[in-house]
C-alpha positions in Angstrom: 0.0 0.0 0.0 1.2 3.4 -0.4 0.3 6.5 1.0 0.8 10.3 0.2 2.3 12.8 2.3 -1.2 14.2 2.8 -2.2 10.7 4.4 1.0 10.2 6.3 1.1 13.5 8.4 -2.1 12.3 10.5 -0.5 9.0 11.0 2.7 10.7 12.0 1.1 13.0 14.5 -0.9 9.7 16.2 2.8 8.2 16.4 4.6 10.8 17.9 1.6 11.4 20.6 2.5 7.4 21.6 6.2 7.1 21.0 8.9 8.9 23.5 10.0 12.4 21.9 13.7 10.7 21.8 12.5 8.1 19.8 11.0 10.2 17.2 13.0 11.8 14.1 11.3 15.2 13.5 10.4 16.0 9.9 8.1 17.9 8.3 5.9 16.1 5.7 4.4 19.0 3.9 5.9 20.5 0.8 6.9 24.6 0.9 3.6 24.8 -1.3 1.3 23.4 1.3 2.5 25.1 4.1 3.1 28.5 2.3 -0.7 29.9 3.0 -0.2 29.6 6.7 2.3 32.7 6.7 -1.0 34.7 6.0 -1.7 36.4 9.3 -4.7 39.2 9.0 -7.0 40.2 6.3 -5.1 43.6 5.5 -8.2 45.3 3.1 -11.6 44.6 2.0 -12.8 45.9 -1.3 -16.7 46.1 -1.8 -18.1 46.4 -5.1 -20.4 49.5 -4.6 -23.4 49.8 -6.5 -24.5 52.9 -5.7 -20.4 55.2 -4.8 -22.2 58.5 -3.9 -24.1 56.4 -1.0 -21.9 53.9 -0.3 -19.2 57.1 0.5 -21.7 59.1 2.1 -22.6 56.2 4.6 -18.8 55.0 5.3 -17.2 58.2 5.4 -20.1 60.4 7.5 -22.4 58.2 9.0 -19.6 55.5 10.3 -17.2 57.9 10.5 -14.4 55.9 9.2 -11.1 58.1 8.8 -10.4 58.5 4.9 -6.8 56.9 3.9 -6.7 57.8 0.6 -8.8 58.4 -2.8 -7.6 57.6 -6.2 -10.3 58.9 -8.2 -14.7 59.1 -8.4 -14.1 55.1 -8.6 -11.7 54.6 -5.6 -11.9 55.5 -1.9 -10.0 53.6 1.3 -10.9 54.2 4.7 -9.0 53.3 7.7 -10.8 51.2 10.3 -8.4 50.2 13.1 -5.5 48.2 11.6 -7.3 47.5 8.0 -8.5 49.4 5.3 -11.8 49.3 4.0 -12.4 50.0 0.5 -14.7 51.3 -2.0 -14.6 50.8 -5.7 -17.0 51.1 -8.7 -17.7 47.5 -11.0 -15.8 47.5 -13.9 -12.2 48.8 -12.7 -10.6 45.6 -13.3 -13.3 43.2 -12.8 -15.6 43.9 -14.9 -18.8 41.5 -13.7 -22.1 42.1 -13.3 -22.8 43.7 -9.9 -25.6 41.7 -7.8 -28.8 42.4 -8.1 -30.6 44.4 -5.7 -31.8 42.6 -2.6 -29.0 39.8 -3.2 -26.8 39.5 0.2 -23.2 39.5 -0.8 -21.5 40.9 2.5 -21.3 41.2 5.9 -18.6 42.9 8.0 -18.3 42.6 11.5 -17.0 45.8 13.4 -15.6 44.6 17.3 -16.2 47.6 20.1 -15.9 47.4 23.9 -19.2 45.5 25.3 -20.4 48.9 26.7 -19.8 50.3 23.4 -22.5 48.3 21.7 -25.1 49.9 21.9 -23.4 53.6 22.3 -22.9 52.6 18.4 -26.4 51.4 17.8 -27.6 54.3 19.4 -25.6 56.9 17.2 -26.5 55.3 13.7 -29.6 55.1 14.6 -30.2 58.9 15.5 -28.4 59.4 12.3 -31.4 57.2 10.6 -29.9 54.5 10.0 -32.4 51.3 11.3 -31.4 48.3 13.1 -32.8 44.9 11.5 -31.5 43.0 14.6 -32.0 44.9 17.7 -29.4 44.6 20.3 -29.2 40.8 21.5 -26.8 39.1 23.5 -26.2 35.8 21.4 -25.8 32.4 23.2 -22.6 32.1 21.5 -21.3 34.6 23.8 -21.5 38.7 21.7 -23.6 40.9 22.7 -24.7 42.1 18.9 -26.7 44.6 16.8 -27.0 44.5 13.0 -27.4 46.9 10.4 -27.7 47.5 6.6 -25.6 49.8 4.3 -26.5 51.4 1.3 -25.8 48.6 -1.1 -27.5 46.1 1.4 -24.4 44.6 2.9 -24.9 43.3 6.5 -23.4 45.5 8.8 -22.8 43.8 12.9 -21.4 45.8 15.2 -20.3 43.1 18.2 -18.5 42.6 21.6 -17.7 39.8 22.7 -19.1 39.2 26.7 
């Protein structure tokens, strides 16, 4: 019988929780290629394919608030939101597909705040009209949560964990 690399790494693992670390030679069976995505550390920028820019930039830039990093253009805007930047960009830059329809949920982005902050944020969007669709809840998985819609009807959850 022979096995692949892919099947032998399990079978190593088992061996070496059973066999005395002295008696174990230590090599790594995966290739550079397999193990070469696990240097990715943080998603460093999201792009989201506005539908409608003028809203989309009103709503991220003064309704969230979101500092503004740079703009390269009526079809490219990047706003900094804690370490990462969000961005905005028209269809048909370089991808030229055919934007979702209206109603289709393509998105959600989950912003993290203080627990205590949760509903400070709820608060201020809505008194800037911006509705809740899922009031503030304390989810059994342990956030306390509150969910919104943008423009372009991405999800947006502002959450703490509790």
């Amino acid at each position: 019988m022979h096995l692949t690399r892919r099947q032998l790494l399990p079978l190593a693992v088992a061996c070496a929780a059973t066999t005395p670390a002295a008696a174990i030679e230590t090599r790594n069976l995966e290739t550079p290629a397999m193990n070469a995505l696990n240097e990715i550390r943080q998603i460093d920028y999201t792009v989201i394919f506005a539908r409608d820019m003028a809203a989309m930039r009103h709503f991220y830039g003064d309704v969230m608030g979101f500092q503004l990093q740079r703009e390269l253009g009526e079809s490219w805007i990047e706003y900094r939101v804690g370490s990462n930047t969000l961005a905005l960009t028209s269809h048909g830059m370089l991808f030229d597909d055919a934007p979702p329809r209206k109603g289709a949920l393509s998105l959600q982005l989950a912003f993290r705040v203080a627990p205590e902050a949760v509903a400070a944020c709820a608060e201020a969007l809505e008194t800037k009209g911006v509705q809740s669709i899922l009031p503030l809840t304390d989810q059994a998985w342990g956030h306390r949560t509150v969910f919104f819609r943008d423009p372009d009807g991405n999800i947006i959850e502002i959450f703490a964990e509790i």
